[in-house]
N, C-alpha and C positions, 0 to 999 in steps of 0.2 A: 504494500500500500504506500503511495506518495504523501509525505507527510508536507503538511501546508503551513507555511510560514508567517505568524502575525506579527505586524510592527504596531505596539500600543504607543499612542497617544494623549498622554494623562494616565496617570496610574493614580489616579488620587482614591477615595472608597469606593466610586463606582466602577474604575478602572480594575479595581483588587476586584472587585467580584469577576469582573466580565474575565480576567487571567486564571482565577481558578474553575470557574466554569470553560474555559480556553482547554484546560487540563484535562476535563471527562472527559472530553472527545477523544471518539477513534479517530489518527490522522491530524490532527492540527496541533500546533503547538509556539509558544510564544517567543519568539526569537531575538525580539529587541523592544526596548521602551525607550521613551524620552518624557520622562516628566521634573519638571524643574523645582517642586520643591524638596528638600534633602532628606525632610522625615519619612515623606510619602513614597519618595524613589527608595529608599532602605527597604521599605516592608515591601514594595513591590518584585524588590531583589530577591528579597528571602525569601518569595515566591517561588521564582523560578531563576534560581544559580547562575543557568548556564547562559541566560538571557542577555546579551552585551547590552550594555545601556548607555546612551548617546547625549552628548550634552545639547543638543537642540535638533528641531525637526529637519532641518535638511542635512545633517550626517545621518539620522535615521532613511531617511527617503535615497539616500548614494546608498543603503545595506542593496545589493543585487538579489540576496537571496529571499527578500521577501515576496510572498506571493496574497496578502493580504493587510489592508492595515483597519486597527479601531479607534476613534476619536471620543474620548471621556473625558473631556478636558473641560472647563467652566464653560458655561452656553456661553458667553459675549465673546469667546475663542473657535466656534464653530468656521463660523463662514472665513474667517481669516485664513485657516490651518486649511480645508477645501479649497480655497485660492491656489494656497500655494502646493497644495497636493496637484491640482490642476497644470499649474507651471511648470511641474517634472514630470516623474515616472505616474501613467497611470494605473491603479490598484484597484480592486473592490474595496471599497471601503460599507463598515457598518459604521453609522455618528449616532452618538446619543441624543436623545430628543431634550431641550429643543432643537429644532435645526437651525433656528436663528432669534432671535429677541425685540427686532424692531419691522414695521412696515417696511421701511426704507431696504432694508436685507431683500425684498423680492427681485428685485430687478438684479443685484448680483447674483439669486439664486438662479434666476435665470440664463443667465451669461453664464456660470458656471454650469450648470446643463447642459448648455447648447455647444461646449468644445471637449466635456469631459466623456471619454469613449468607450467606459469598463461601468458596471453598478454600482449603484450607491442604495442600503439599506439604512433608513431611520429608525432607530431601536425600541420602538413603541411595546414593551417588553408586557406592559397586561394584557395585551391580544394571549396573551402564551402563558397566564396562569390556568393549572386544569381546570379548574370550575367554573373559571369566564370561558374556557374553549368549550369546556363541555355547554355552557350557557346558550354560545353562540350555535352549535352543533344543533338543538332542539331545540331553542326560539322559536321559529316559524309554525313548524310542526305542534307545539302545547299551546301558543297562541292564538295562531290564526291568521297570524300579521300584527306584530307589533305597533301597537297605537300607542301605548304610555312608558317608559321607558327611565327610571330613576335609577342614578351611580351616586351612593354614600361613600364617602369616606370617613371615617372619623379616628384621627389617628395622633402621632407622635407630635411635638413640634419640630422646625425642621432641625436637620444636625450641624453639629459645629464641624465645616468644612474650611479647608485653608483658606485665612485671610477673610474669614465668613461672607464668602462669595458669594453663597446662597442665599444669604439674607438681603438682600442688597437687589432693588430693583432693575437698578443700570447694568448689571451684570446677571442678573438671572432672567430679568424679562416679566417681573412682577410671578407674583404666586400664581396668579390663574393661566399662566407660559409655565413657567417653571415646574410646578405640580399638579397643574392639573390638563396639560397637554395629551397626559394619555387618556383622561376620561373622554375630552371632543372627539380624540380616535377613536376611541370604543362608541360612542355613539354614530358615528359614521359610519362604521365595520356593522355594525349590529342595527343599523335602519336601513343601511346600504342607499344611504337618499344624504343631498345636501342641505346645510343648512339657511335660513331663508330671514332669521332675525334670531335678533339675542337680548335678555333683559336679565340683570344681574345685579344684586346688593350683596356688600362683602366690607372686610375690615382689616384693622387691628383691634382685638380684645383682649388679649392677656397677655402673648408671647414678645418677648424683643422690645418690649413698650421702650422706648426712650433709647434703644441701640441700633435700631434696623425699623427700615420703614417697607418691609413686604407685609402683606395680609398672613390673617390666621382662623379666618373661616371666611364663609360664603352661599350663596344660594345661586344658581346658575340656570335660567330658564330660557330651553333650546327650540325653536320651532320648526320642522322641516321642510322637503316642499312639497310630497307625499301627503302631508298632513297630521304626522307623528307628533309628537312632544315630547321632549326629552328634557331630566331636570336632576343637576350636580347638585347636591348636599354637603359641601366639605366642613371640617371641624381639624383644627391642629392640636386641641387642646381636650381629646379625649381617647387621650392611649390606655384606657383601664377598660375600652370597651372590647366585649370577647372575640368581637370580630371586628374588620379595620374596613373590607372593602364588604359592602352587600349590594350588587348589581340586581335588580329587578325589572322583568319584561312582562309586560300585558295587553293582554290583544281577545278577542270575542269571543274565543274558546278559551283562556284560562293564561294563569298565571306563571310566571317561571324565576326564582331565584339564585343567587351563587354568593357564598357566605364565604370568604376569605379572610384568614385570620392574618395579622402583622406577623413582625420576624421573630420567629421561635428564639434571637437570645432576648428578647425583650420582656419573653411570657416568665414570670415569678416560679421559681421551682417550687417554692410552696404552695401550689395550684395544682400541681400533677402534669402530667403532658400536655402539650399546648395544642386548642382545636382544633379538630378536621376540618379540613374544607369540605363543603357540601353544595350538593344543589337540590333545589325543593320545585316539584312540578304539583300545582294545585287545578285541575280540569273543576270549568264550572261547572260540567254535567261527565258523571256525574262526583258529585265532592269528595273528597280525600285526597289530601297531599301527600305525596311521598317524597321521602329526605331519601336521599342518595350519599353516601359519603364520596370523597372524589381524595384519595388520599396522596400525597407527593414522596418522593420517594425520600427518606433521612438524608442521605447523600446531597441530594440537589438542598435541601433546606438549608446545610452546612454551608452549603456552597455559596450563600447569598441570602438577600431579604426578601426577594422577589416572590417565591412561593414556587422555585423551580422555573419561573419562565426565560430568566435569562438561557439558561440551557436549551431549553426546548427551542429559542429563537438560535441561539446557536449549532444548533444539529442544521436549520434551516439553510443558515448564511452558508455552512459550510460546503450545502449544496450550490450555493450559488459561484463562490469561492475555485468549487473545482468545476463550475462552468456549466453544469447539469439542469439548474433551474435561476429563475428570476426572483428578483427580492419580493415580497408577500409588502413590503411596506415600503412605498416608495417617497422620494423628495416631496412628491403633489400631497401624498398623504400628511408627511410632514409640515409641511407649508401650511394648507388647509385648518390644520390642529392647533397650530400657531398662531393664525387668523384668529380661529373663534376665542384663543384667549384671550385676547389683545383686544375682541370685542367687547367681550367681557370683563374688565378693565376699564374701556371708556363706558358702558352702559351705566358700571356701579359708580364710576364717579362724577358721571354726567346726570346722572337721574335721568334716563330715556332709553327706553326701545333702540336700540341698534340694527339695523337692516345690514341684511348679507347678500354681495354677490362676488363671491369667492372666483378669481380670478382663475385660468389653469397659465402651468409653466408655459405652455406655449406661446400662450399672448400678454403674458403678466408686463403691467406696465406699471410704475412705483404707485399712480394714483388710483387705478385702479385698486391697488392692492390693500389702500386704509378699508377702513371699516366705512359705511355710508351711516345716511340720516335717517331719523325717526321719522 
């Protein structure tokens, strides 16, 4: 078997996951990093030994022998580092979501499309926990067609990441970019329709008060063009809750849920083992729910916070990587996800209705690409 060569970009926490999920793979393995700060490159070392590590992206990008690279490096580092991957050797690359932070970023996302010649995967990694796939998998079928459509979070605040990056709107892209870009995805994967308007109220209420000015809950109401509705629940400030993500789908024949617990080091050992995932199918006719458990395997839990999906999206890429198949998430996806946060964002601060007409790469022009008027 040809063994496939990754050059990481950012090895910071999200980095460390994506390298030891790099690990379970049959065939693939990490060959080189570039991440500049010295505590976070140490542990990403200790990773993987044998990995030569580069002191900036263009001696990583001269390695000949890579055959793939990953970008986990702070969002307002995305489009920059894609630039210049552009500029030289091109690779597959997988980037971590977001793909970018501001309106103005489309027009070089696009320019960077239109010359870049190999895939590019957006790492939208809750498409790829079991019980949202499983979710996804029986939707149609238990509902009927999806009419109502609710993604809770209620979870951690965020974590203290180098240089508290994350907390920080000019470098993350506000909360509803930053963390809540997979939920728009998930909504769009799981209505398979575009969005059409956005109305949004959101905060700071307890987290970061007087250190950082990102939000730390929210309400998110999504309308499609199909005629769906879809509606974010986020919460930063309730990690004692038994489950973190609960995705719910409802439509004329019945209901469907997927109950996702946060990261097993975070569950109290004086609790017992930390919950199953499950999915719950409630048929209006006739009544009785049944809970499924949907369990991940120890391994992949270790291996990350994700809930096993970084893996699963990795087994993906890798197909892509040896050339077999096409990325399952692409830049448009990315982009799109990115939009409705950033819509979401002007709605809650503007007090109004936000209209959506989500531009595609191919004609993305900077003005098109804001959000429209109420």
């Amino acid at each position: 078997m040809t063994i496939q060569n990754y050059g990481i970009i950012g090895a910071g926490m999200m980095g460390q996951e994506h390298i030891r999920n790099i690990a379970l793979l049959d065939g693939a393995r990490v060959a080189a990093i570039f991440e500049p700060d010295a505590g976070m490159r140490a542990q990403a070392a200790a990773l993987v030994p044998d990995a030569v590590v580069y002191p900036d992206i263009d001696a990583l990008l001269a390695d000949e022998t890579l055959d793939a690279l990953l970008i986990a490096s702070p969002n307002d580092c995305h489009m920059d580092q894609l630039e210049r991957i552009a500029a030289g050797r091109h690779l597959p690359i997988l980037v971590e979501k977001p793909l970018f932070t501001s309106p103005s970023d489309v027009a070089r996302l696009e320019a960077f499309r239109a010359t870049y010649t190999v895939p590019v995967w957006v790492a939208m990694e809750y498409r790829y926990m079991p019980p949202v796939a499983a979710l996804v998998q029986e939707a149609a079928t238990v509902t009927g067609g999806v009419r109502m459509l609710t993604l809770r979070e209620h979870r951690f605040p965020f974590l203290d990441k180098v240089g508290g990056w994350n907390r920080r709107e000019a470098r993350s892209g506000g909360t509803m970019v930053e963390k809540c870009c997979h939920f728009f995805d998930l909504m769009r994967f799981i209505l398979q329709d575009e969005p059409v308007a956005v109305m949004a109220s959101g905060g700071q209420a307890v987290n970061h008060i007087g250190e950082a000015d990102v939000w730390d809950h929210g309400y998110v109401i999504v309308e499609f063009a199909r005629g769906a509705r879809a509606m974010l629940d986020l919460c930063m400030f309730a990690e004692g809750a038994e489950y973190q993500e609960e995705i719910t789908a409802v439509g004329g024949l019945g209901k469907i849920q997927a109950l996702v617990p946060g990261p097993g080091r975070f569950w109290p050992e004086a609790l017992g083992p930390a919950p199953t995932p499950k999915l719950i199918l409630s048929p209006r006719h006739p009544k009785g729910p049944e809970t499924r458990d949907i369990p991940v395997p120890e391994t992949l839990l270790e291996a990350g916070d994700h809930n096993g999906s970084t893996y699963f999206q990795h087994q993906r890429f890798l197909d892509v990587v040896r050339g077999v198949a096409e990325p399952e998430v692409g830049l448009e996806d990315g982009m799109r996800a990115v939009l409705m946060g950033l819509a979401a964002q002007q709605s809650a601060a503007e007090g109004r209705v936000v209209r959506l007409d989500l531009p595609t790469l191919a004609a993305a022009q900077p003005e098109k690409a804001a959000v429209g008027a109420v």
